[in-house]
Rosetta silent file (secondary structure, phi, psi, omega in degrees, C-alpha in Angstrom):
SEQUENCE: XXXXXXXXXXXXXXXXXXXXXXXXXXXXXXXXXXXXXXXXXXXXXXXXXXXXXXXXXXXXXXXXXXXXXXXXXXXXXXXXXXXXXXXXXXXXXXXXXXXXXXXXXXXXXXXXXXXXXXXXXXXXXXXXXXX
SCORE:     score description
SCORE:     0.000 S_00000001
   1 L     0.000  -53.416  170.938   36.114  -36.868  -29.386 S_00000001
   2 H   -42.088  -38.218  171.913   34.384  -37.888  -26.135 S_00000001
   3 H   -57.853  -43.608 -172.062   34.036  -34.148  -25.245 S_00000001
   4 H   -92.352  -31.197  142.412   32.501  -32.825  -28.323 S_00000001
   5 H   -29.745  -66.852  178.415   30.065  -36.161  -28.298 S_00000001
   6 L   -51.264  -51.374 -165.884   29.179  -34.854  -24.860 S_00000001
   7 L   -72.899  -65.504  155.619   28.899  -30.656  -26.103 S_00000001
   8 L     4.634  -29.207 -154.714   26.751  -32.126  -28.690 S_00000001
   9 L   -86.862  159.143  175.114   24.369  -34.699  -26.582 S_00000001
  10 H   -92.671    7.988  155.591   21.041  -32.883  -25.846 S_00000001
  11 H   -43.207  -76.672 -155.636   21.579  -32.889  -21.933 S_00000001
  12 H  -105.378   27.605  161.430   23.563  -30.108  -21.422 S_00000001
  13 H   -98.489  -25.805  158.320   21.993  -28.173  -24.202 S_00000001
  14 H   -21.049  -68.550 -172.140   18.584  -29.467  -22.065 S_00000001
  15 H   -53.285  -36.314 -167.907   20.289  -28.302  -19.224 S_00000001
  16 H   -51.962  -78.330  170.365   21.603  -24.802  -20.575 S_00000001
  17 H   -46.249  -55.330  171.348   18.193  -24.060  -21.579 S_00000001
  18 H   -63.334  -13.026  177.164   16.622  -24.336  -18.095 S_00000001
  19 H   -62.100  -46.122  171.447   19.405  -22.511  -16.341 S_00000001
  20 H   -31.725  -84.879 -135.996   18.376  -19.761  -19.065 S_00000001
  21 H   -65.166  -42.752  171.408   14.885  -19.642  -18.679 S_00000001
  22 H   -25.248  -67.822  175.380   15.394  -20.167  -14.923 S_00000001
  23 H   -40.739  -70.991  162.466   17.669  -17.027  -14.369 S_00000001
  24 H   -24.957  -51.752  163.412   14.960  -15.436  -16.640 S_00000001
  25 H   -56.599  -53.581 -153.236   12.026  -16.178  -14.141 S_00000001
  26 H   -83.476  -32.344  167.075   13.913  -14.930  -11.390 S_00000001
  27 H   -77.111  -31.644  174.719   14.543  -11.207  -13.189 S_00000001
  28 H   -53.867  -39.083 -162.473   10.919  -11.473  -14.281 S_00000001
  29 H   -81.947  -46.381  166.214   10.031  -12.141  -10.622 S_00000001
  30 H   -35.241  -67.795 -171.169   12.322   -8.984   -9.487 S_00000001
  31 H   -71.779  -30.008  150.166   10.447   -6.814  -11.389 S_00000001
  32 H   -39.153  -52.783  160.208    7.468   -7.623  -10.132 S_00000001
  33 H   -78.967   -7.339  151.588    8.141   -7.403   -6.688 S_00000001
  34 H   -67.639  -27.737  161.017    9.565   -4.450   -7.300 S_00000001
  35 H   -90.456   -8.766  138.497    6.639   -2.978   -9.040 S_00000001
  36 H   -52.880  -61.479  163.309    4.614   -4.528   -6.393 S_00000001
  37 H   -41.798  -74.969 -173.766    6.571   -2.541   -3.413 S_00000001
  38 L   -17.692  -43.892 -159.914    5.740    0.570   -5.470 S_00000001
  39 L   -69.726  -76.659 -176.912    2.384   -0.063   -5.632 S_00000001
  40 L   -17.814 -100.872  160.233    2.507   -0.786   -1.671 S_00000001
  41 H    22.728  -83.040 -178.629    4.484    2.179   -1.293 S_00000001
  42 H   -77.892    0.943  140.228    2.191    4.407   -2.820 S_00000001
  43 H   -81.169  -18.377  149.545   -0.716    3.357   -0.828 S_00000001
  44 H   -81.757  -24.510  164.095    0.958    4.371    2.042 S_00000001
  45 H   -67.810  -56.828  169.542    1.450    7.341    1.225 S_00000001
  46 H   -44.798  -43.799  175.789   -2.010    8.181   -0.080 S_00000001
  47 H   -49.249  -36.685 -172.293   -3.053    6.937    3.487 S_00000001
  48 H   -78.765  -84.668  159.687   -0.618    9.363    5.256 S_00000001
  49 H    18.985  -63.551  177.119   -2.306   12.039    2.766 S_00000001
  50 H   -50.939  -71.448 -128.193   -6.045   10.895    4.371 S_00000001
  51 H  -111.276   -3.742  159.480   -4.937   10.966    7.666 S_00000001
  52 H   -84.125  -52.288  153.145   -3.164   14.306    7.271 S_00000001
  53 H   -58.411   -6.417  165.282   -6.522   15.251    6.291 S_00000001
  54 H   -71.958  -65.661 -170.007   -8.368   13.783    9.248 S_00000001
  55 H   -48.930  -34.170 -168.309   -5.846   15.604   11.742 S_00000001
  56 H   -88.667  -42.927  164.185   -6.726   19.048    9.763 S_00000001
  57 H   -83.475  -15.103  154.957  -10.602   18.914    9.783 S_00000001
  58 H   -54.259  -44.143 -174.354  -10.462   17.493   13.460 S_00000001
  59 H   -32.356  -64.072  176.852   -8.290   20.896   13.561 S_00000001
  60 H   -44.582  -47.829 -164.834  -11.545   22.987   12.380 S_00000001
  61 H   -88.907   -6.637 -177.495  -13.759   21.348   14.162 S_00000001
  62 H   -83.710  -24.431  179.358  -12.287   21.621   17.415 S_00000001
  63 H  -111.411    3.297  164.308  -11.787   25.658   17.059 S_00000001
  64 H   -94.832  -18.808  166.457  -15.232   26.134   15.306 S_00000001
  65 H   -93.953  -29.593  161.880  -17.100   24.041   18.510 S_00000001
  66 H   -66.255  -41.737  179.419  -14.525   26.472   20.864 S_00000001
  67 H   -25.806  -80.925 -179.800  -16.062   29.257   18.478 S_00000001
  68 H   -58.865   -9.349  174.932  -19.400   28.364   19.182 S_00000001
  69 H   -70.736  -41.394 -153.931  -18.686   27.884   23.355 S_00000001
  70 H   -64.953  -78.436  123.864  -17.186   31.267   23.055 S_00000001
  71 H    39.534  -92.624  168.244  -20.449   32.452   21.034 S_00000001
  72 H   -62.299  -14.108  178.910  -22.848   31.027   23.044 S_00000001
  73 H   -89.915  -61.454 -142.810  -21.479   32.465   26.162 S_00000001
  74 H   -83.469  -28.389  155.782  -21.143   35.501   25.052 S_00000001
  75 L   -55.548  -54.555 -153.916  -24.583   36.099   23.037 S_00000001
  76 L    46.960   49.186  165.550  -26.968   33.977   24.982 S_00000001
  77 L  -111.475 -178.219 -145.537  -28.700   34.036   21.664 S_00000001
  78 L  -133.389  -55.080 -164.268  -29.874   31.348   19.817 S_00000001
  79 H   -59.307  -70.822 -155.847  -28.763   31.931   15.974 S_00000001
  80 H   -43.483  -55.528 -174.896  -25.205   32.794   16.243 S_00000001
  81 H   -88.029  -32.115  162.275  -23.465   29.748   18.052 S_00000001
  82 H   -51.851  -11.347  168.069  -26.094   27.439   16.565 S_00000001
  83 H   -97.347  -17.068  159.101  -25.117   28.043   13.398 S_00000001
  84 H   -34.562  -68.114  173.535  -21.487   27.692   14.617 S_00000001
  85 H   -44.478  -44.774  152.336  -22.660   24.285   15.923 S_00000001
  86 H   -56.236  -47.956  172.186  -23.916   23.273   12.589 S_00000001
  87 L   -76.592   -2.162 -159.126  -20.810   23.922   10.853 S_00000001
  88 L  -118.454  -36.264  159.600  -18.603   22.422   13.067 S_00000001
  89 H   -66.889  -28.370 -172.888  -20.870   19.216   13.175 S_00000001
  90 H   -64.360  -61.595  158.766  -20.790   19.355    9.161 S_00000001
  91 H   -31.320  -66.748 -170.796  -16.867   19.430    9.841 S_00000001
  92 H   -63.940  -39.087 -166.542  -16.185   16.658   12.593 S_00000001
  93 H   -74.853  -12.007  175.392  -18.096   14.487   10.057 S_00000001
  94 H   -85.173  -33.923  153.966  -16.090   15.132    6.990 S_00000001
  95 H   -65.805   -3.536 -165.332  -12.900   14.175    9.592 S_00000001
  96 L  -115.688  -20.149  171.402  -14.303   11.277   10.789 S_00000001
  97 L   -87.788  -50.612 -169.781  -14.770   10.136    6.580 S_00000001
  98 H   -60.128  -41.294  179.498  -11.121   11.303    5.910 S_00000001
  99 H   -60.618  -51.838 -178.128   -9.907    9.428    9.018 S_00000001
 100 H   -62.986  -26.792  142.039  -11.550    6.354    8.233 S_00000001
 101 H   -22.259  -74.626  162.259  -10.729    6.428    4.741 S_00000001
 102 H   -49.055  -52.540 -172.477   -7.041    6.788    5.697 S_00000001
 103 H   -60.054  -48.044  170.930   -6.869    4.349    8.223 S_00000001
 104 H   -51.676  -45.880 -150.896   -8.489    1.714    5.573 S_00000001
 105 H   -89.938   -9.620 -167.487   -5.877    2.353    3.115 S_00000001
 106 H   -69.113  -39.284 -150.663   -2.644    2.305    6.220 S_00000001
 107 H   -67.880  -30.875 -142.143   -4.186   -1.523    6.963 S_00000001
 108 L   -68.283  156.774  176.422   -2.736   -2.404    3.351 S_00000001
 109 L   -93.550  150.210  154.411    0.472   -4.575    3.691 S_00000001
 110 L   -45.049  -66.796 -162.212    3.978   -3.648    2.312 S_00000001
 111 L   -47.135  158.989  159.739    5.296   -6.566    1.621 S_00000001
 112 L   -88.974   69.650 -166.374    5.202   -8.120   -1.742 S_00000001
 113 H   -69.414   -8.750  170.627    3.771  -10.780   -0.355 S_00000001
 114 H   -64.924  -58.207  175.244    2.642  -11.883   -3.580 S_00000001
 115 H   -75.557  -19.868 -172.013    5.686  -11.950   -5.221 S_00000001
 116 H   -90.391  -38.330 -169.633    7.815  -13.962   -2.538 S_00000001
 117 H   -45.973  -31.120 -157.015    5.031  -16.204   -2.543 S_00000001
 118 H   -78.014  -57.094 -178.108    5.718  -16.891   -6.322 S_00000001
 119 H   -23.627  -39.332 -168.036    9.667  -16.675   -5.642 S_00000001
 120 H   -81.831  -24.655 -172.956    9.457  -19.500   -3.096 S_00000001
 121 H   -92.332  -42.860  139.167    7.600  -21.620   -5.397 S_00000001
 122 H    26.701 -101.379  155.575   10.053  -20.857   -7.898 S_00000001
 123 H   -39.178  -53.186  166.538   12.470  -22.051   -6.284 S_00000001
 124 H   -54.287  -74.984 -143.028   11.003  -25.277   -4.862 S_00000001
 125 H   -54.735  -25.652  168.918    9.825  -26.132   -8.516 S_00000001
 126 H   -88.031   -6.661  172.487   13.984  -25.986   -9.595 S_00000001
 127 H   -71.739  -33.023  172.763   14.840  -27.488   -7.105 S_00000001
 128 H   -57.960  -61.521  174.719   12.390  -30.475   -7.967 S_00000001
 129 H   -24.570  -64.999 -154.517   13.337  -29.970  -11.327 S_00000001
 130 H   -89.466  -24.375 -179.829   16.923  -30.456  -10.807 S_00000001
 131 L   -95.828    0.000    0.000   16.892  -33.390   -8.575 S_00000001
């Protein structure tokens, strides 16, 4: 009789319920940081993307200003490696946007720092909760 008083009392149907909803937060919280990571994730990559593209137009511009030495030696004219010169400044500067670009999005963190923040308070608050 005592038992079924007790299944009955609204305590540990109280209790029941917050274990619930608890448990609940904490898959809710999963998927976040997990769709957080992703996110991360896929800003590092676009950065490695940038910065693959930095490394390829430094590439250009470094054998299109050897062009123009090459050019200019060999002309002693004015047109030919200056226009060389031009193209090859037009270059370093489109690497020098791609690098920085890249480099900007690499500073982004990994972590889900977002989400552990929430986890930890989480946590404190059942622990308060509970006590």
């Amino acid at each position: 009789m005592a038992q079924e008083q007790l299944k009955n009392s609204p305590l540990p149907q109280a209790l029941s319920a917050v274990l619930a909803d608890v448990a609940d937060l904490f898959q809710k919280e999963l998927r976040l940081a997990h769709a957080e990571l992703s996110a991360n994730v896929a800003t590092k990559l676009q950065a490695g993307v940038w910065m693959s593209a930095a490394g390829g137009l430094g590439v250009v511009a470094a054998l299109l200003l050897v062009q123009a030495l090459v050019l200019g030696i060999a002309s002693l004219g004015m047109a030919l490696h200056w226009s060389c010169l031009i193209v090859a400044a037009a270059t370093a500067l489109a690497a020098a946007f791609a690098y920085y670009r890249g480099r900007a999005d690499a500073q982004k963190e990994l972590l889900p720092t977002h989400s552990i923040s929430q986890i930890k308070q989480d946590i404190a608050t059942t622990k308060e909760q509970l006590t």
